[in-house]
N, C-alpha and C positions, 0 to 999 in steps of 0.2 A: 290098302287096308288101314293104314296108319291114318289118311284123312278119314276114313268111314271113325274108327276108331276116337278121333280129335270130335269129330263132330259130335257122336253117341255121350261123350264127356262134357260135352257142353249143355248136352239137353235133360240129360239124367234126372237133371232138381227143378227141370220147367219152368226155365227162368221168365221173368215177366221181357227183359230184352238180351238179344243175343247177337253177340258182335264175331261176324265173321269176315275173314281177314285172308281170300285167294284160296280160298275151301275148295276151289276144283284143279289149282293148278299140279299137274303131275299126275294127273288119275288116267284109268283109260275111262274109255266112252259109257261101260257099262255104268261106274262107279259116277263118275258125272252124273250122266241122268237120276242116278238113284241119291245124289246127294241133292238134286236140283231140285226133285221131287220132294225129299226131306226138309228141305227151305219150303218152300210153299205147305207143307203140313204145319210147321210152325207159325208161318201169317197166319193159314186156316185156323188155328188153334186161339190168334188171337197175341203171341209172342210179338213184340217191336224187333224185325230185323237190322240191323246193319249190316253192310255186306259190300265190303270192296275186290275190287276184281281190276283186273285190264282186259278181260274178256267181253268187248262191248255189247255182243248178241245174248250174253247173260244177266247183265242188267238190264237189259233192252226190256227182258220178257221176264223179270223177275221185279222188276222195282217199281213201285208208285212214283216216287219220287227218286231223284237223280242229283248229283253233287260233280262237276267237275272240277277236279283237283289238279294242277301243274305248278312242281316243282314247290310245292308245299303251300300253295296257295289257291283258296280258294276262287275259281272263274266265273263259275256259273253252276245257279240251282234251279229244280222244277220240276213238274210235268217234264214227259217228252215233249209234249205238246208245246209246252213254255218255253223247252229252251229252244228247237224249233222256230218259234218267232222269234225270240232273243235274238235267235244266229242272221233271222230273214232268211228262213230258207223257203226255197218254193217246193211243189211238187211237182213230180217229174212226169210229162205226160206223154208217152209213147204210143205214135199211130204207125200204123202200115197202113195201103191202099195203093191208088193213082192219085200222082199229086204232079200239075204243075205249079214250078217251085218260086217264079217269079210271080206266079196271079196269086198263088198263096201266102206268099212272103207280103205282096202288097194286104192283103186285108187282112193279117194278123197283125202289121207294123202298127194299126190303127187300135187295135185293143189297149186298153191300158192291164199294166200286171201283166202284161203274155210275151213273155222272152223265145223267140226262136232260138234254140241250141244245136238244131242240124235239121238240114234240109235237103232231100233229093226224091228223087220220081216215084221210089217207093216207102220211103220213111221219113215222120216226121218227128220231131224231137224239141216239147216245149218244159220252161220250167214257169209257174203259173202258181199265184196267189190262190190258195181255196177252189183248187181243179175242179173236182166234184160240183159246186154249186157254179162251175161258168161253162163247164159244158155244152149247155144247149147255145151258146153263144159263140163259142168255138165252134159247134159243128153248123151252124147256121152259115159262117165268116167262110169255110171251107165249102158249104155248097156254093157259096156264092162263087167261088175262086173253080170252081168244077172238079171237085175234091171227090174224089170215091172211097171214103172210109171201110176196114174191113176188121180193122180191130185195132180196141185198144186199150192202155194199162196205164194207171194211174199209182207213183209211188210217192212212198214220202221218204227225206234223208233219214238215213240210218244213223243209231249216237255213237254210229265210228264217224259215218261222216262229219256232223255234229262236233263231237272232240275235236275232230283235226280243224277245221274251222276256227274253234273258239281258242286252242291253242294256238296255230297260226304254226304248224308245222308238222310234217308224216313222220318224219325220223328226228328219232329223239337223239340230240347232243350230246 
């Protein structure tokens, strides 16, 4: 009640920017939502947020743009998108099927931007420059290898992963 309460005092006078500083830390789940909610009525409304957190899946889906900060300094700024390439990350392209893993591994080795990450008979596991638009070239490379695709999912790193990347370490010192 105490953050519902911090927050209602901050917005009371409809500030043109509003700086919030770990606004969900300590809450339960209900109050989360309902404070996450309450952030996005204020973009809507047209308010500049600021809004630091160590909750990475909160600013994930709350933020345009992104600042990462370590140990008081700043790393890196953007888009997801931007720091995304900043970091070079690939997306992560996971098939299921029938896969032989040498005939496949041979005519993926020839792609350029296509990293094998794991290989065996029923899964395969690549990390790949702009998945989406290389697709049909993937799956073309796979029939040729006698690949029987049966599904599959394309992800991008997340800005936990992200973070820990550009920091260059999981556990803080």
């Amino acid at each position: 009640m105490k953050r519902r309460l911090n927050f209602a005092c901050g917005i009371v006078h409809r500030p043109k920017a509003l700086l919030l500083d770990e606004p969900t830390v300590g809450v339960d789940p209900q109050s989360r939502v309902r404070l996450i909610e309450l952030v996005r009525e204020q973009v809507g409304a047209g308010t500049c947020v600021l809004y630091t957190t160590h909750y990475m899946e909160e600013a994930q889906a709350l933020c345009d743009r992104l600042a990462v900060i370590d140990h008081g300094k700043l790393i890196a700024s953007g888009t997801l998108n931007e720091l995304r390439r900043m970091a070079g990350e690939r997306d992560l392209l996971r098939l299921s099927g029938i896969f032989d893993p040498a005939k496949v591994r041979g005519v993926l080795d020839r792609l350029d931007g296509t990293e094998v990450v794991s290989l065996d008979a029923e899964r395969l596991r690549l990390a790949v420059e702009g998945a989406s638009r290389r697709l049909p070239v993937i799956f073309a490379a796979l029939a040729e290898a006698g690949a029987d695709v049966r599904e599959t999912t394309i992800s991008q790193p997340s800005l936990e992963a992200l973070f820990i990347k550009l920091t260059g370490r999981e556990l803080r010192e």
